[in-house]
C-alpha positions as a Markdown table, in Angstrom:
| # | Residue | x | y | z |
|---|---|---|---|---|
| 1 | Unk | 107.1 | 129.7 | 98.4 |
| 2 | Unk | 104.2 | 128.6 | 95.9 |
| 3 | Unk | 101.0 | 128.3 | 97.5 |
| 4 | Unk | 97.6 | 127.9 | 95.6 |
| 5 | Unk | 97.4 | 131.3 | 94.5 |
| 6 | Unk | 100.4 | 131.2 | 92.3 |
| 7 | Unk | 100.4 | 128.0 | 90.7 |
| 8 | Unk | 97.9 | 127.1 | 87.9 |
| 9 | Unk | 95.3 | 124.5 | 88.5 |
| 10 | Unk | 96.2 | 121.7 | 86.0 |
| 11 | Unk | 92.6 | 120.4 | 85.4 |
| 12 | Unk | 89.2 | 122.3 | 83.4 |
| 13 | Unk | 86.7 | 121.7 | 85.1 |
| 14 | Unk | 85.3 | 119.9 | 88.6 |
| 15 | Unk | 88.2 | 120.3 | 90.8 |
| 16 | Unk | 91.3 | 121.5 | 91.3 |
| 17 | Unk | 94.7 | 119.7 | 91.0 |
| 18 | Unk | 97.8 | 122.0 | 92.0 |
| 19 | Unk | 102.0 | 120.9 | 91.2 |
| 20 | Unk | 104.4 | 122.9 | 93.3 |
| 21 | Unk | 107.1 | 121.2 | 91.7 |
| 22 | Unk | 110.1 | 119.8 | 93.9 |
| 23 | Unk | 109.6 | 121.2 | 97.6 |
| 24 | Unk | 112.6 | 119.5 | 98.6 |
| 25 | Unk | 116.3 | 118.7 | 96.5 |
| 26 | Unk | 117.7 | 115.6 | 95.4 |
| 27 | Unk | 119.5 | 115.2 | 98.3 |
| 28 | Unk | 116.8 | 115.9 | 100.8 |
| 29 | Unk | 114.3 | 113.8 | 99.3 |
| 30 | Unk | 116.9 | 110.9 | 99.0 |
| 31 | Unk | 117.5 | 111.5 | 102.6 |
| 32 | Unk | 113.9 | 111.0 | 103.4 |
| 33 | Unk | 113.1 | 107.7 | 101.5 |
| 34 | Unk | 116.2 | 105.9 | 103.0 |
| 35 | Unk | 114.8 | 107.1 | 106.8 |
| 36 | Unk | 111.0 | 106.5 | 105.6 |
| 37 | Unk | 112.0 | 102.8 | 104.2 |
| 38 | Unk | 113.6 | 101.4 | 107.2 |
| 39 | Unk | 111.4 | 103.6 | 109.9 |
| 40 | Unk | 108.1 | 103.1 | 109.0 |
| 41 | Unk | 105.8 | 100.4 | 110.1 |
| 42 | Unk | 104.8 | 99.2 | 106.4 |
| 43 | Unk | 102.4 | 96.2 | 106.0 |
| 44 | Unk | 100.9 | 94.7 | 102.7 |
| 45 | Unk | 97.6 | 96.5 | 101.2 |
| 46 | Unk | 94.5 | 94.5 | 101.5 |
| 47 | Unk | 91.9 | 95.2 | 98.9 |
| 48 | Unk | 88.3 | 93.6 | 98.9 |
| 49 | Unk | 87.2 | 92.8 | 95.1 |
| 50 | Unk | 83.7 | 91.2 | 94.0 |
| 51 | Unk | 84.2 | 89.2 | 97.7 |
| 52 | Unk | 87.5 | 88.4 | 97.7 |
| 53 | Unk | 90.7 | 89.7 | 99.9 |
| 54 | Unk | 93.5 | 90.4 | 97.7 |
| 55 | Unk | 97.0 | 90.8 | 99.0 |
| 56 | Unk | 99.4 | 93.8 | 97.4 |
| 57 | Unk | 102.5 | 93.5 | 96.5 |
| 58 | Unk | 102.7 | 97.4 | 97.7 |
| 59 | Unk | 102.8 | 98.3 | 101.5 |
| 60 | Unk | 101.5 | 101.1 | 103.1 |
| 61 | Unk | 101.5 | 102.4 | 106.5 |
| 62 | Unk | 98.7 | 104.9 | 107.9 |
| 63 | Unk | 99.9 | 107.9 | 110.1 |
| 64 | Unk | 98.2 | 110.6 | 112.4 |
| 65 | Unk | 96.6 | 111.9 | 115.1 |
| 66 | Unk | 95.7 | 110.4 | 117.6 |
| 67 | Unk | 92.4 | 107.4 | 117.0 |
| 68 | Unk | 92.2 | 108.5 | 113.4 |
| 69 | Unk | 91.0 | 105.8 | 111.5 |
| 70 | Unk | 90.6 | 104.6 | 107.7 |
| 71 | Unk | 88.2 | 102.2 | 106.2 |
| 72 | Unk | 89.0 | 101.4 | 102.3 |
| 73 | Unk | 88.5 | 98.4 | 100.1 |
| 74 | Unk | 87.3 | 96.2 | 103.1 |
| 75 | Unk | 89.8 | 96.9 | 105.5 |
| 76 | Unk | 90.2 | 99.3 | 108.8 |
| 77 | Unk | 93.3 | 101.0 | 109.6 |
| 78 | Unk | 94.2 | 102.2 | 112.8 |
| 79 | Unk | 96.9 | 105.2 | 112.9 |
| 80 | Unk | 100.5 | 104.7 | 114.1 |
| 81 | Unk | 101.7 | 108.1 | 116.0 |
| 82 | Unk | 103.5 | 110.9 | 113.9 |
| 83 | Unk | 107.0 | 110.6 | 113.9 |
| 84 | Unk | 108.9 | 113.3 | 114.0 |
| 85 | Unk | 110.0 | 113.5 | 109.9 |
| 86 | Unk | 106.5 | 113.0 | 108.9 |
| 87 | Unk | 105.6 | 115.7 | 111.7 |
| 88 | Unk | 107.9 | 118.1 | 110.2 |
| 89 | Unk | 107.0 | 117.5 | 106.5 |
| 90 | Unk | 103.1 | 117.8 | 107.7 |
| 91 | Unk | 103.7 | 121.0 | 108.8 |
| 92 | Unk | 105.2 | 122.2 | 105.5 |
| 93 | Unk | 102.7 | 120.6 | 103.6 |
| 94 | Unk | 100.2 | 122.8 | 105.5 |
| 95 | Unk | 102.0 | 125.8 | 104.9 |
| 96 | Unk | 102.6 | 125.8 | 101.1 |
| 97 | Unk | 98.7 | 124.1 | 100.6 |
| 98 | Unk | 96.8 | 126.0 | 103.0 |
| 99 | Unk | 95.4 | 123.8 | 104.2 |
| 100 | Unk | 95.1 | 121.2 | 107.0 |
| 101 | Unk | 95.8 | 118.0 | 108.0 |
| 102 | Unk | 95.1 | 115.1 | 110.3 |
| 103 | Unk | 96.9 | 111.9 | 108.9 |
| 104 | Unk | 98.5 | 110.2 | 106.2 |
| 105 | Unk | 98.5 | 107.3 | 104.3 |
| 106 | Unk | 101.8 | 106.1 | 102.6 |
| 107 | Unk | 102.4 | 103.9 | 99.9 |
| 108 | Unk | 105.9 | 101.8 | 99.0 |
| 109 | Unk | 106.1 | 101.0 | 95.5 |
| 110 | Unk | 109.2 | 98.2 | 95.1 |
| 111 | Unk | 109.2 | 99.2 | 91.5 |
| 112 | Unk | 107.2 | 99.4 | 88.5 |
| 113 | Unk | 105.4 | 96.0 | 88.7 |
| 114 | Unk | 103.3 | 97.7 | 91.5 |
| 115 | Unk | 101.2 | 100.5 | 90.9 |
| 116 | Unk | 97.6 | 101.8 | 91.3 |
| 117 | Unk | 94.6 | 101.3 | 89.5 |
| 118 | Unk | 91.9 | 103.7 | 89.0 |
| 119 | Unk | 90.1 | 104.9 | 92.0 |
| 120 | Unk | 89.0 | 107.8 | 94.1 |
| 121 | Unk | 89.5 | 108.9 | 96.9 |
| 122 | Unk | 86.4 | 109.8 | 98.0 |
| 123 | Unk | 85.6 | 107.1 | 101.5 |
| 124 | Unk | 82.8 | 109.2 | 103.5 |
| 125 | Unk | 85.7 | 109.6 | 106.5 |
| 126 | Unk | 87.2 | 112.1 | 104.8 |
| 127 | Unk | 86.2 | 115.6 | 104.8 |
| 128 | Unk | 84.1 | 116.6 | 101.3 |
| 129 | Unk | 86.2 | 118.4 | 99.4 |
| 130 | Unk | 88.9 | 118.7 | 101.7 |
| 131 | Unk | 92.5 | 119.1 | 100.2 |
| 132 | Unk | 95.1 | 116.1 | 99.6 |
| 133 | Unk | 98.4 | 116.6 | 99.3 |
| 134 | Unk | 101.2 | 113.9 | 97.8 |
| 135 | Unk | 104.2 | 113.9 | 98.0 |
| 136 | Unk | 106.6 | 112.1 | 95.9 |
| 137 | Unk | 109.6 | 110.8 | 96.9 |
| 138 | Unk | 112.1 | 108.0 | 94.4 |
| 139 | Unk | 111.9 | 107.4 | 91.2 |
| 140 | Unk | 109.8 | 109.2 | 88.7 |
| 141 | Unk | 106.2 | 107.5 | 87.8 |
| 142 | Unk | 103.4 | 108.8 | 85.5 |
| 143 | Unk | 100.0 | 110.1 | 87.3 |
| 144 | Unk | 96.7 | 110.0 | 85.1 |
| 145 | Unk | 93.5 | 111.3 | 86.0 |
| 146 | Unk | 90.8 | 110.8 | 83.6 |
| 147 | Unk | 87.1 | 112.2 | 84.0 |
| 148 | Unk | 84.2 | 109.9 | 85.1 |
| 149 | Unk | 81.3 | 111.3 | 82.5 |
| 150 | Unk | 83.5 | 113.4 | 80.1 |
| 151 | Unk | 86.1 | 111.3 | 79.0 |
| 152 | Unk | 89.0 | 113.6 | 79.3 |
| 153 | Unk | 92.1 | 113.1 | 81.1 |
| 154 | Unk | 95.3 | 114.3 | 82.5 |
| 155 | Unk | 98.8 | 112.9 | 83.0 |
| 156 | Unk | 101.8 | 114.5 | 85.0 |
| 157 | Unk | 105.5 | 112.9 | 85.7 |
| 158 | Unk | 105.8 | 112.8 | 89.4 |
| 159 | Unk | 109.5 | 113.4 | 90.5 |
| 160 | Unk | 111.5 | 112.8 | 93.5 |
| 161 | Unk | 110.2 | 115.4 | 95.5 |
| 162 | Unk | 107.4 | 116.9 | 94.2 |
| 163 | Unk | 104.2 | 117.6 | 95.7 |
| 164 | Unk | 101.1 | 117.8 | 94.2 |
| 165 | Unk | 97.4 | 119.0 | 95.7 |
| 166 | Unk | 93.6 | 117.6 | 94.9 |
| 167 | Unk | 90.7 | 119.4 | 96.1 |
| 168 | Unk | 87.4 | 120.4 | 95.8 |
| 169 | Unk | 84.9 | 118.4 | 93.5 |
| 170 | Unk | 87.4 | 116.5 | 92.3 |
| 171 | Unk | 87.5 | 113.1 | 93.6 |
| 172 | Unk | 83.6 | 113.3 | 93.1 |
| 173 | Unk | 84.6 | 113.7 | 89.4 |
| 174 | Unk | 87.9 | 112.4 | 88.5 |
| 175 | Unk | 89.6 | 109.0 | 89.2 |
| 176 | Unk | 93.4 | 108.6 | 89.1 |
| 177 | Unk | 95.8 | 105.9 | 88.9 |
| 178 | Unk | 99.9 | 105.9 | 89.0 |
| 179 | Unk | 100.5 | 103.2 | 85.6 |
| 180 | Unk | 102.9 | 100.4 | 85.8 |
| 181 | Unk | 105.7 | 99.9 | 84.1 |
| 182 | Unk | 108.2 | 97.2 | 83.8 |
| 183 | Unk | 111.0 | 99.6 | 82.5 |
| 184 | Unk | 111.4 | 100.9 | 86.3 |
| 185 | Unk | 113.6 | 99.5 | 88.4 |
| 186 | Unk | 113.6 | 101.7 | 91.4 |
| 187 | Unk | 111.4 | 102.1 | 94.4 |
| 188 | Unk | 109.3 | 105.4 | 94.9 |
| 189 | Unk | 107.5 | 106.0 | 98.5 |
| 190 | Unk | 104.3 | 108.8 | 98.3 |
| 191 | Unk | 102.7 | 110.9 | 101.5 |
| 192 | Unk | 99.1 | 111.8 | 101.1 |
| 193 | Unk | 98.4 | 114.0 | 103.5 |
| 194 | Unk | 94.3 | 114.0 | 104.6 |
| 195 | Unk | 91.8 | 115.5 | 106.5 |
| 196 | Unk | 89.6 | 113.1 | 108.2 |
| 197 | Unk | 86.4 | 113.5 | 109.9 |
């Protein structure tokens, strides 16, 4: 099993981004969209810009311990209890990151009209520097990082199945984005995995 000490950290400087590759086959991770698509409680996204609420055409769902709650772009989300599956692949996660976890935050992207702009994840509920782990589950889509102050960036092709780790510094120094594309036709559903205060 990879684990942090035998993969190579895929940024220079302020932070660290791990890939583990595919954790899980084709199969498996086929399994586990088809049961997260029709068993999770997805909801639109609502995103507060300049003082307006904006509606997403991606869903997301927010997952986790008990009263663990989230507070982005405006909005408060209260967790839904871990179902088994995401209980399961939690605990996993743990094991090949090292790391902990209290709840997750997916994301349902139809296709490849909906992505994610730049951003970081770096609200004050969840722990500095703490790890977060995504996994990637559908079709392939394109993951860019670029540096706040330095200019310099990063891209990786996520696959069906993959995870990847963040931590340290660098959502304090790096923003990230997954690009559109109107060439995709196919869903893709992610887990981040956090650790919230």
């Amino acid at each position: 099993m990879k684990t942090n000490e035998h993969v190579e950290n895929l940024i220079p400087f302020d932070g660290e981004l791990y890939s583990y590759g595919n954790i899980y086959s084709e199969e498996q991770a086929n399994s586990m969209l088809d049961t997260f698509l029709h068993s999770i409680a997805w909801d639109h996204d609502q995103v507060r810009l300049f003082g307006k609420t904006h509606i997403t055409a991606r869903k997301v769902a927010w997952y986790g311990d008990l009263g663990r709650t989230y507070r982005y772009s405006g909005s408060l989300k209260e967790a839904h209890a871990w179902t088994p599956l995401l209980w399961e692949i939690k605990t996993q996660v743990e094991d090949i990151c090292q790391a902990k976890y209290n709840a997750c935050l997916l994301n349902l992207y139809h296709d490849g009209n909906e992505g994610m702009g730049w951003h970081a994840d770096n609200e004050k509920s969840i722990v500095p520097h703490s790890s977060i782990a995504s996994l990637s589950l559908g079709c392939q889509r394109r993951f860019d990082l670029k540096h706040q102050t330095r200019g310099e960036k990063r891209s990786l092709i996520l696959e069906n199945g993959q995870l990847i780790n963040m931590k340290g510094p660098i959502q304090e120094h790096w923003k990230h984005a997954i690009a559109k594309s109107k060439k995709i036709q196919e869903l893709r559903i992610n887990l981040t995995f956090r650790l919230m205060i």
